[in-house]
N, C-alpha and C positions, 0 to 999 in steps of 0.2 A: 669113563673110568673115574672110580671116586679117589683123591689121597687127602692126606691129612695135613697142615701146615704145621710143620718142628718148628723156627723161628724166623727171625730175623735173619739176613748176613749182615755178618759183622766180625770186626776185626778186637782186636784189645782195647782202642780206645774208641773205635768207629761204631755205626750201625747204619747199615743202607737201609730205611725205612720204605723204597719200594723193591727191595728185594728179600723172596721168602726160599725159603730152605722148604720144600713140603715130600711127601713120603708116600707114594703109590701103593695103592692095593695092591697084593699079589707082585709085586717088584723086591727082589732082595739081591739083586746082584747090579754092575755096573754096568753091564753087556743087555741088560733087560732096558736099565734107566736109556742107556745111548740112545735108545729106538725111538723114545719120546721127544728127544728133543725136536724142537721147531715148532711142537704142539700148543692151543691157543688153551689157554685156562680162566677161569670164572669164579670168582668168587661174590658167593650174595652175603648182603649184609641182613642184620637183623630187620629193617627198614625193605628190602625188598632190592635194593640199589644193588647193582654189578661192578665189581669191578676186572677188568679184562688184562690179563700180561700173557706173555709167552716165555715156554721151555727156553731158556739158554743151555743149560749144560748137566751134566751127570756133576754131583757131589759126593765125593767119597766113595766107597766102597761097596756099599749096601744100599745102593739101589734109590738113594733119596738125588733132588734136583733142585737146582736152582731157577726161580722163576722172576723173570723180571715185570713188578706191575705197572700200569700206565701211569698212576700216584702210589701214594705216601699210604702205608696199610695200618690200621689200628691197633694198635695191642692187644687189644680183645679177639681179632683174626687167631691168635695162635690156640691151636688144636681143633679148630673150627676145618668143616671137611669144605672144599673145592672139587669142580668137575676138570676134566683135561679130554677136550675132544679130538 
């Protein structure tokens, strides 16, 4: 399954730089996102390199999740697609 990475988590003064907020295909409710959690995710970089985190939880309302990566993700990551197997 493809989604998309929305951003960062972060707070007002914060920013967890291995934690991404991203946005499933075909997902728009919170009862859809729940199913995924525990799921392993992949993000490739322009270089060919992986990087690996997993589902923690449902964010919000609309179907988006939070993902935690094994490192610190680049800013350039945001709107770039990831798989979730």
């Amino acid at each position: 399954m493809k989604a998309t990475i929305v951003n960062f988590r972060g707070g007002k003064h914060t920013q967890y730089t291995n934690q991404m907020i991203i946005s499933p295909e075909g997902v728009s409710k919170r009862e859809q996102a729940e199913k995924l959690v525990g799921k392993a995710v992949t993000f490739t970089t322009k270089g060919k390199k992986t990087i690996s985190g997993k589902v923690a939880s449902a964010h919000g309302n609309k179907g988006a999740l939070r993902v935690i990566f094994e490192k610190g993700m680049p800013g350039q990551a945001i709107s770039e697609k990831v798989d979730i197997q």
